[in-house]
C-alpha positions in Angstrom: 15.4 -0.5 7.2 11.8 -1.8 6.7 8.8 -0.1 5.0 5.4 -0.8 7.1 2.6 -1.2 5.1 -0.7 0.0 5.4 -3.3 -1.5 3.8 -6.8 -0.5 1.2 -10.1 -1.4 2.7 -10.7 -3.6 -0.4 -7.5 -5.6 0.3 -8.3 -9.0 1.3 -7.6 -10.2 4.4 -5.9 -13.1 4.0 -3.1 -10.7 2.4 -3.0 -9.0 5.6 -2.3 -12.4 7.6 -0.4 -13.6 5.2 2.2 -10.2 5.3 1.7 -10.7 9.3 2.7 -14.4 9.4 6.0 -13.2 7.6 6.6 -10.7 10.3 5.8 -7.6 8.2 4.0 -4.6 9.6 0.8 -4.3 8.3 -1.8 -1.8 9.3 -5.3 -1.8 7.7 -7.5 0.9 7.1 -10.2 -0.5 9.5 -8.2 -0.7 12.3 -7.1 2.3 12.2 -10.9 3.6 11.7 -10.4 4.9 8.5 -12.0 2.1 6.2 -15.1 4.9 5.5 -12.0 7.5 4.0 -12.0 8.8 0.5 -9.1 7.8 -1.7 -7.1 10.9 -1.4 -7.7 11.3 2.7 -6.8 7.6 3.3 -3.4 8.4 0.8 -2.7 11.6 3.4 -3.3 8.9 6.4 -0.8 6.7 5.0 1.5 9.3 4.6 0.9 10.9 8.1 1.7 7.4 9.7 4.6 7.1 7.3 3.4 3.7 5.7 3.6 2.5 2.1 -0.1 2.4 1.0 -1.0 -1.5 -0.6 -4.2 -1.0 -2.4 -6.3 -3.4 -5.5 -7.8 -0.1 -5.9 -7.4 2.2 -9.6 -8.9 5.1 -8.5 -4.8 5.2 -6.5 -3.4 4.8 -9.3 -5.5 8.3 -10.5 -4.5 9.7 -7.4 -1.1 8.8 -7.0 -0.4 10.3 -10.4 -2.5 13.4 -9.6 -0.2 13.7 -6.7 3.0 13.4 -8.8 2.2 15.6 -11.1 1.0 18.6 -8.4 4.2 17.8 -6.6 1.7 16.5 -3.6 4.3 14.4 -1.2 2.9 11.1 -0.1 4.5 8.0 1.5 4.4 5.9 -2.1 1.5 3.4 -3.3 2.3 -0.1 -3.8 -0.6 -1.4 -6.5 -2.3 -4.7 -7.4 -4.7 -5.7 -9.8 -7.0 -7.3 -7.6 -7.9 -10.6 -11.0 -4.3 -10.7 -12.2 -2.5 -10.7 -9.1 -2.8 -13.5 -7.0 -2.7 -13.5 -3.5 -0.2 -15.4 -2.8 2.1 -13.5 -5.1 1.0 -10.0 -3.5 2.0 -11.5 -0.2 5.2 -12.9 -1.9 6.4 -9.9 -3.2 5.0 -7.5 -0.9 7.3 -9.1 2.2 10.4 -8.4 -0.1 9.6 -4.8 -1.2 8.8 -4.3 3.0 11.4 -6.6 4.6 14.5 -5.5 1.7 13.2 -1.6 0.6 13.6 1.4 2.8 10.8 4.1 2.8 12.3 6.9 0.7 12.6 4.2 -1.9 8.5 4.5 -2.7 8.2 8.0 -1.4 6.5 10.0 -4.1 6.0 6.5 -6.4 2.9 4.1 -7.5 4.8 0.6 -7.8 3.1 -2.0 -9.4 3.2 -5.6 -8.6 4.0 -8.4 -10.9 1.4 -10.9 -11.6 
């Protein structure tokens, strides 16, 4: 099984056509017209649309934790920090956590990738 992705507002867009190049599904917060959402409404999108949430954003790693702690299901956030992460490594490792990972696998979790 696959885990589609749906991506931050702040995530750059050449992540996006990187992921997409790879044949991973990506969907961004602006094209689903949700790119003027709050943290915790785009994290309830995600979920709803039962995508893995990619986000360069702390204020989900806040949340997700929040969300843990309430027992608040959500569909798992997959974090990078947006200086030591490059890009090419976010697309690198996001395609193997999507292509290899199945979505109960981040249900309920913030993963963090490496830099």
């Amino acid at each position: 099984m696959t885990i589609p992705l749906y991506m931050d507002h702040h995530v750059a867009r050449a992540i996006t056509q990187g992921l997409r190049a790879r044949d991973v599904d990506v969907l961004t917060a602006q094209e689903n017209d949700a790119d003027q959402f709050s943290d915790s409404d785009l994290l309830d999108r995600a979920t709803i649309l039962r995508r893995a949430l990619f986000t360069q954003d702390d204020d989900f790693l806040v949340e997700g934790s929040r969300r843990q702690a309430n027992g608040v299901p959500f569909s798992g956030v997959i974090y990078a920090h947006q200086l030591r992460v490059s890009i090419g490594r976010c697309i690198s490792q996001l395609e193997i956590i999507a292509k290899v990972g199945d979505p109960d696998d981040l249900a309920n979790q913030v993963e963090f990738l490496k830099s």
